[in-house]
C-alpha positions as CSV (number, residue, x, y, z in Angstrom):
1,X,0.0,0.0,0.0
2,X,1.1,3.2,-1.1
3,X,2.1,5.9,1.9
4,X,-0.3,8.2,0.7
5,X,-3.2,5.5,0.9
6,X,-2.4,4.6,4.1
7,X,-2.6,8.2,5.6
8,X,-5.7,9.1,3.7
9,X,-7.0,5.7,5.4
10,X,-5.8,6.6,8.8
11,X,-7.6,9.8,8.6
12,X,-10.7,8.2,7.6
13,X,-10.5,5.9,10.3
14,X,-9.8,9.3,13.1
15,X,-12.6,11.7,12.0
16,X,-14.9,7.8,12.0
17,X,-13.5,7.7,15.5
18,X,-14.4,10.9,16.7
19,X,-17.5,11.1,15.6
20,X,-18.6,7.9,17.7
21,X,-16.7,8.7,20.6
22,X,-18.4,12.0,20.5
23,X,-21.6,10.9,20.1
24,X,-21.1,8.2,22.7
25,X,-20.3,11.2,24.8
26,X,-23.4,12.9,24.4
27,X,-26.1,10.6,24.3
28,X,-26.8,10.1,27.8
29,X,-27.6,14.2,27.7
30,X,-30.0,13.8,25.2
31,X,-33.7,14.1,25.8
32,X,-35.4,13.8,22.5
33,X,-35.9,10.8,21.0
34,X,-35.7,12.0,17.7
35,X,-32.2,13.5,17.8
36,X,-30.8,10.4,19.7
37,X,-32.0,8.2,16.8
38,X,-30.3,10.3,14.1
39,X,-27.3,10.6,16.3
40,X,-27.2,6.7,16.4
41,X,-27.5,6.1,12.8
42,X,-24.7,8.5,12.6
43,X,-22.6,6.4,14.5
44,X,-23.8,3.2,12.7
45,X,-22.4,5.0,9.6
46,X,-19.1,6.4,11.0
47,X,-18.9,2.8,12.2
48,X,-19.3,1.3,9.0
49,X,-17.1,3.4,6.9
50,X,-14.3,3.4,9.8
51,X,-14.3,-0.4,9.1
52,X,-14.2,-0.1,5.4
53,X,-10.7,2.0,6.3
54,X,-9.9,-0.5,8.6
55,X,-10.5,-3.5,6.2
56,X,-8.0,-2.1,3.2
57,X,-5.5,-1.2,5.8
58,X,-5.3,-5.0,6.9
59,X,-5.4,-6.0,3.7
60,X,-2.6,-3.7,2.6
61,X,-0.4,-4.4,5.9
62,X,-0.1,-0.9,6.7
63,X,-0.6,0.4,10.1
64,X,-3.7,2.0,11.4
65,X,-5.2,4.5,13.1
66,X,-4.8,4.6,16.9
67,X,-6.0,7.0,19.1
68,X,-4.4,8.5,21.8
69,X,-5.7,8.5,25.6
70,X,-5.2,12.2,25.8
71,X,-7.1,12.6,22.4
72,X,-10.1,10.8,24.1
73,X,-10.0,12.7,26.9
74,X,-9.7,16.1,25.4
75,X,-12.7,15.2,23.5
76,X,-14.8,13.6,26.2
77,X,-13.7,16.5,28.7
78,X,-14.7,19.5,25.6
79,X,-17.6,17.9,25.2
80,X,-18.7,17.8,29.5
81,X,-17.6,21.2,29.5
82,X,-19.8,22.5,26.9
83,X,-22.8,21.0,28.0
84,X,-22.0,21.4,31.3
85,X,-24.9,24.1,31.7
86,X,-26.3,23.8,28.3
87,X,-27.8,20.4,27.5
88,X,-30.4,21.2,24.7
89,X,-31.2,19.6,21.7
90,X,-30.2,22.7,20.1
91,X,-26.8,23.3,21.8
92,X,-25.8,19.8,21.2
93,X,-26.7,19.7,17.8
94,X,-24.5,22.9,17.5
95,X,-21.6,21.0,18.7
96,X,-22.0,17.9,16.6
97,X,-22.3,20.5,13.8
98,X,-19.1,21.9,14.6
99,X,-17.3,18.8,15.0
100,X,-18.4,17.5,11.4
101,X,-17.4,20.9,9.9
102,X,-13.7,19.9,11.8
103,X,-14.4,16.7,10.3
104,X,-14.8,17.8,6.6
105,X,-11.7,20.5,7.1
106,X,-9.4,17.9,8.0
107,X,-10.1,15.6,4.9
108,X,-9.9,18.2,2.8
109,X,-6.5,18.7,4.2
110,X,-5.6,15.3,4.1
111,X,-7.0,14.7,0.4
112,X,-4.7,18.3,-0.8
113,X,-1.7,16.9,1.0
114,X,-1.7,13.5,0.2
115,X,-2.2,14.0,-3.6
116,X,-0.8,10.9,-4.7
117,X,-3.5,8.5,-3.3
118,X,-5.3,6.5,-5.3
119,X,-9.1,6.1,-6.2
120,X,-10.2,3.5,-3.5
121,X,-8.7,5.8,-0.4
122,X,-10.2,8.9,-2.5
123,X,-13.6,7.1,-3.0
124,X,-13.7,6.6,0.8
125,X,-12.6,9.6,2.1
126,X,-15.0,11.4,-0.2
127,X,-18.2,9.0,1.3
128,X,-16.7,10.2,4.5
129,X,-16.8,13.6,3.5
130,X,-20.7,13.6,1.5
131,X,-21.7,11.7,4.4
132,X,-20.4,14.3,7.3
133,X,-22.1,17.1,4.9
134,X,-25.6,15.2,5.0
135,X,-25.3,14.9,8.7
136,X,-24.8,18.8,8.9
137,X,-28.1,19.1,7.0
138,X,-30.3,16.7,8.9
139,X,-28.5,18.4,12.4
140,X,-29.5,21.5,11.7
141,X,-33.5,21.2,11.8
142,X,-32.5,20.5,15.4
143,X,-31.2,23.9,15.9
């Protein structure tokens, strides 16, 4: 496996990552049923698509993505602190927002950077990337 590949694939399998650790973070704050059902099918999809990364990295012998405990915790930790005294619908739907807006920067970055990846990493990252924008959309009826 090219290098490029594999860090395109890595940074799929980070933003996938994030976004189920964050929602795992946020759920037991939510209230409406609605939003907590979106948010898990979110998670079923950053699930999915993290193990589509996680599949071609194995099969191309590269290593993968591995988060680190102080990543985790300055996520979980952000995450308390904002909704620390704010626990709407609305205010955590704003966060989520933001985070797939981090999301979508950080591929862009990785896609400009790594320019000689090939279609498959591409493909994927762009799923990644159509799917974080959809999410925005659907999030922000909950604003």
């Amino acid at each position: 496996m090219r290098s490029d590949d594999a860090a395109i694939y890595r940074e799929i399998q980070k933003n996938a990552e994030m976004g189920i650790k964050a929602i795992e973070a946020v759920s037991p704050k939510l209230t409406d049923d609605a939003f907590a059902l979106q948010l898990s099918r979110q998670e079923l999809k950053f699930s999915e698509i993290r193990d589509k990364a996680r599949h071609e990295m194995l099969e191309g012998r590269a290593e993968e993505y591995r988060s680190s405990g102080v990543t985790d915790l300055m996520l979980k930790g952000g995450i308390q602190a904002n909704t620390l005294l704010n626990t709407s619908t609305s205010h955590i739907a704003e966060l989520m927002i933001q985070g797939s807006n981090r999301g979508l920067t950080s591929m862009w970055k990785a896609l400009n950077h790594y320019e000689n990846a090939g279609n498959e990493s591409t493909e994927l990252a762009r799923e990644l990337m159509d799917f974080e924008e959809k999410t925005i959309e659907k999030l922000k009826k909950y604003l």
